[in-house]
N, C-alpha and C positions, 0 to 999 in steps of 0.2 A: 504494500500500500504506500505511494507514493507521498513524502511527508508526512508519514504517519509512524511506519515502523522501524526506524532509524536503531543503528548501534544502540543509543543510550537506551531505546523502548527496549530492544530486544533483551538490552542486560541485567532490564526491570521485571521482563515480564518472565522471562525463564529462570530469574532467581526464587518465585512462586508458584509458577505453570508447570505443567507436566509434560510439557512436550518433546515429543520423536525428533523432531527437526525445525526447525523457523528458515524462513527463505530473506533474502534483503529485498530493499525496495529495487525494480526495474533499474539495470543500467543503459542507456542506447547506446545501440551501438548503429553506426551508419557506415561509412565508409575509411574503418584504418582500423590498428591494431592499439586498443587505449593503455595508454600510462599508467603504467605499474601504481604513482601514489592515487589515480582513480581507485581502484580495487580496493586499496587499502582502506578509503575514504567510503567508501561504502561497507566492505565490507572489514571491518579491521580485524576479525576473526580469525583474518588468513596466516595472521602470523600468531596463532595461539592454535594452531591445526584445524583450524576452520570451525571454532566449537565457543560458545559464549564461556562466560567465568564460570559459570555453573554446569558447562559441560553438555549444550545443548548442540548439534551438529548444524553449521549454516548454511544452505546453501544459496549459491551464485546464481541470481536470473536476469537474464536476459529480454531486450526486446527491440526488433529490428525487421527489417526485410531485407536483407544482403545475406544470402548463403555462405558466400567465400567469406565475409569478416564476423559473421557470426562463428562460424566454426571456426577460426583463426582466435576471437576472443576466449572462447569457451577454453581448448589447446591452456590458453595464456593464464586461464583461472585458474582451470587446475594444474598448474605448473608453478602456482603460488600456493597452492595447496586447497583449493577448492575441494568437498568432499562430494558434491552433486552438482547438475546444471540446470535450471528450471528455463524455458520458454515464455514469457507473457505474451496470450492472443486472446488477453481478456480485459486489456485497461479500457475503459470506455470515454477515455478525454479527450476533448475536442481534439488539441494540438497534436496529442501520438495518432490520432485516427488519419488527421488533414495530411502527415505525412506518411501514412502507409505502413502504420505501424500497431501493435495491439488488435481490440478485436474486428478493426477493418478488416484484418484479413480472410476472417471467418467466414467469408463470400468470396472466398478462391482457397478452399480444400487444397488445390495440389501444389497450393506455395506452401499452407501450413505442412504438406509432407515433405515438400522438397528442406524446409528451414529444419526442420526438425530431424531430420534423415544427414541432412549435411552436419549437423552437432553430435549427433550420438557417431558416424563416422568417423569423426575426426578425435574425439576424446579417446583415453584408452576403456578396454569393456567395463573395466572394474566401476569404474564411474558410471552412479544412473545417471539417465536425462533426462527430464520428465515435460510434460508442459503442461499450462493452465489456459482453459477458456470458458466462454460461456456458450448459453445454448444456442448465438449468433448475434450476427451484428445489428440490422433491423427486423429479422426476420427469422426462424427457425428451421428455414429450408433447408440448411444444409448441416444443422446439427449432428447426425449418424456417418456421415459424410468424415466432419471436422474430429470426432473420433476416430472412425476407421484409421483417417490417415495419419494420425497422430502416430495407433497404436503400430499401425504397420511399418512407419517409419524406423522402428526398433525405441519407443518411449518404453521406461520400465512403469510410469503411472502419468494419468492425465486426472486434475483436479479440473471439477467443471462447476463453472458458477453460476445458480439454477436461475439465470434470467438472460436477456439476449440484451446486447449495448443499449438498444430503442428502452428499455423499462429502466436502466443505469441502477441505484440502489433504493426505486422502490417498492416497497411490500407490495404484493408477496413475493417470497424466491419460490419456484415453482417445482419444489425438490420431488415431487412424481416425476417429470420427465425427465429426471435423471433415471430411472428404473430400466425403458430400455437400454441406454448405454449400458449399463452395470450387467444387464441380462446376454449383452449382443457383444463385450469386447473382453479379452482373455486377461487384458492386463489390469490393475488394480483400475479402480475409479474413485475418488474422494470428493464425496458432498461438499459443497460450500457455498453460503447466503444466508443471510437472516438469521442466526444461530447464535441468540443473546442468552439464551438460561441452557439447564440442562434438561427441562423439556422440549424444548426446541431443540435440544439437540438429539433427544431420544424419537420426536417424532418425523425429525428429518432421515435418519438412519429407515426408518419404518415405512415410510411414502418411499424413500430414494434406493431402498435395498443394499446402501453403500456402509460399511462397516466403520470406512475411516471417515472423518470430516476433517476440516481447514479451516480454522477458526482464527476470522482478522479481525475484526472491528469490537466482534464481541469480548475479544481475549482484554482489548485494552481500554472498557470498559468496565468488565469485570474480570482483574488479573489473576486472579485463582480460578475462574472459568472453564478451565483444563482440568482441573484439581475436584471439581464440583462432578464434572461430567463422570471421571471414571469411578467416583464414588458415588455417585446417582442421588446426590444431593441438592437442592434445590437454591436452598440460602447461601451464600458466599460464606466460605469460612473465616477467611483473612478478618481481622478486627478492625476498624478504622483507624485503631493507634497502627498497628503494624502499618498500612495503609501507606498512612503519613510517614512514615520511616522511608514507604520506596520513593514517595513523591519528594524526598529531601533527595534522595540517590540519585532520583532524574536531574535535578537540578544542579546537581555538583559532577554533572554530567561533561564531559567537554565540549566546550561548545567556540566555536569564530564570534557572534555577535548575542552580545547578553540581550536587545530585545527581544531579536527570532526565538531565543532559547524561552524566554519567559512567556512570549507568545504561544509557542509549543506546550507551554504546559499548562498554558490556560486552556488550550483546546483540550488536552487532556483532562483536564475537571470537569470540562463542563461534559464532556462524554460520559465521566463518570457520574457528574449527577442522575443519567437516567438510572442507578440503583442505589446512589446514596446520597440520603435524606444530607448527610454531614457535608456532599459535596455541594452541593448546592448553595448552604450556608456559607460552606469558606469562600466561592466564587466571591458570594455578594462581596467580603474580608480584601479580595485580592486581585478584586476588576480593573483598579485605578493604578495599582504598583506595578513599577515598571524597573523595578532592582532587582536582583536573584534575591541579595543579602535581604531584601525586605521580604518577600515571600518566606524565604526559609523563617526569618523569622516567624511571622503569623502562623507558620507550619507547627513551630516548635512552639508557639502558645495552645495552639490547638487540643496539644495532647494532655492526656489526661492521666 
């Protein structure tokens, strides 16, 4: 998720989550082989074995339409030590769409095989590559299409996001029509959309037939969210003091510009207000502060 899941989220949200794996946000890639300190800068994992501080494995994704420098970056990832390589043919934003990039392509099946076919290629076997889309880009014509060619192209799992570009992220994700994929393709399939508690995740698994889910928006809303699900728990466990502990973490996060950083993490509160009553309140505390040192503070009175 672009601006959303960054190093410092991921080192917040896996130090409480229970997760197999976390992906970084989209790199583009158009035409050259990028800069060593790019990789790093998204993914700084690479140089701790591709694995956050809690041991969580990252992988490298992708998004582009150039076969030859796709597969030349992907080589270059894992040659920094990337552990996996992900595709995005599922970002639905204007600006990747306008140039030919995410789920645009979803209405030409045989570029998503040719891209996807050129990456796993060129990587050595041991490394999965996997990619991610949704059920199309304005239209679902060719969603069984945009599998097949996925799986055939040698992906080890395709995550599919239960809505087509045209619906972007509003309710509902439409996790039935994931059933035939799951029913018609040999390789794994992972649900993902809409999937904020762990009923929603229990009744996505049931509509979708998909064992695994992909949990983005929901995880860094409610970061133990992962932790809920495989214990088939409803209520968030984490306490709000704990809470506040990882939101001080985000914040002494590294960051280039102290407003962007504090702006990030206002978006973060206020995401987390849809489950807690506490965040809600701090927001109103820390709409106007534009210091890290001032938020921390209000954080550290907070607690109780």
């Amino acid at each position: 998720m672009e601006g959303l899941t960054d190093p410092i989220m991921r080192d917040v949200l896996t130090s409480v989550g229970s997760f197999d794996w976390c992906v970084t946000e989209f790199i583009r890639v158009t035409d050259s082989v990028l800069p060593d300190h790019i990789y790093h800068t998204y993914c700084p994992e690479l140089k701790h074995s591709g694995k956050t501080a809690a041991g969580t494995p990252v992988h490298v994704q992708f998004l582009g339409n150039n076969p030859d420098m796709l597969a030349a970056n992907a080589v270059r990832a894992v040659e920094l030590g990337a552990p996996a390589i992900d595709l995005n043919f599922g970002c639905p934003a204007k600006t990747v769409n306008r140039h030919r990039g995410g789920s645009v392509l979803l209405d030409e099946p045989e570029v998503v095989h040719e891209l996807v076919k050129a990456v796993r290629d060129a990587v050595p076997s041991h490394i999965p590559v996997s990619a991610k889309m949704r059920l199309g880009y304005l239209d679902r014509n060719f969603t069984m299409e945009n599998a097949h060619a996925i799986e055939d192209a040698g992906a080890a799992w395709v995550t599919v996001h239960a809505r087509t570009k045209a619906d972007g992220y509003t309710p509902p994700a439409f996790w039935d029509l994931l059933h035939p994929i799951r029913e018609n393709l040999k390789i794994n399939v992972i649900a993902n959309g809409e999937i904020w508690t762990n009923a929603d995740a229990k009744q996505c698994q049931t509509e979708s037939g998909c064992e695994d889910l992909m949990i983005g928006r929901g995880a860094v809303t409610t970061p133990d969210l992962t932790q809920c699900i495989r214990q088939n728990i409803d209520t968030p466990l984490i306490t709000w003091n704990e809470l506040l502990g990882l939101q001080v973490r985000f914040l002494n996060g590294t960051y280039k510009k102290e407003m962007n950083m504090v702006g990030r993490y206002k978006q973060w509160l206020g995401m987390m207000s849809k489950h807690y009553p506490e965040a809600k309140a701090l927001w109103d505390e820390v709409k106007r502060l534009k210091k890290i040192d001032e938020v921390v503070e209000k954080l550290n009175l907070s607690k109780s």
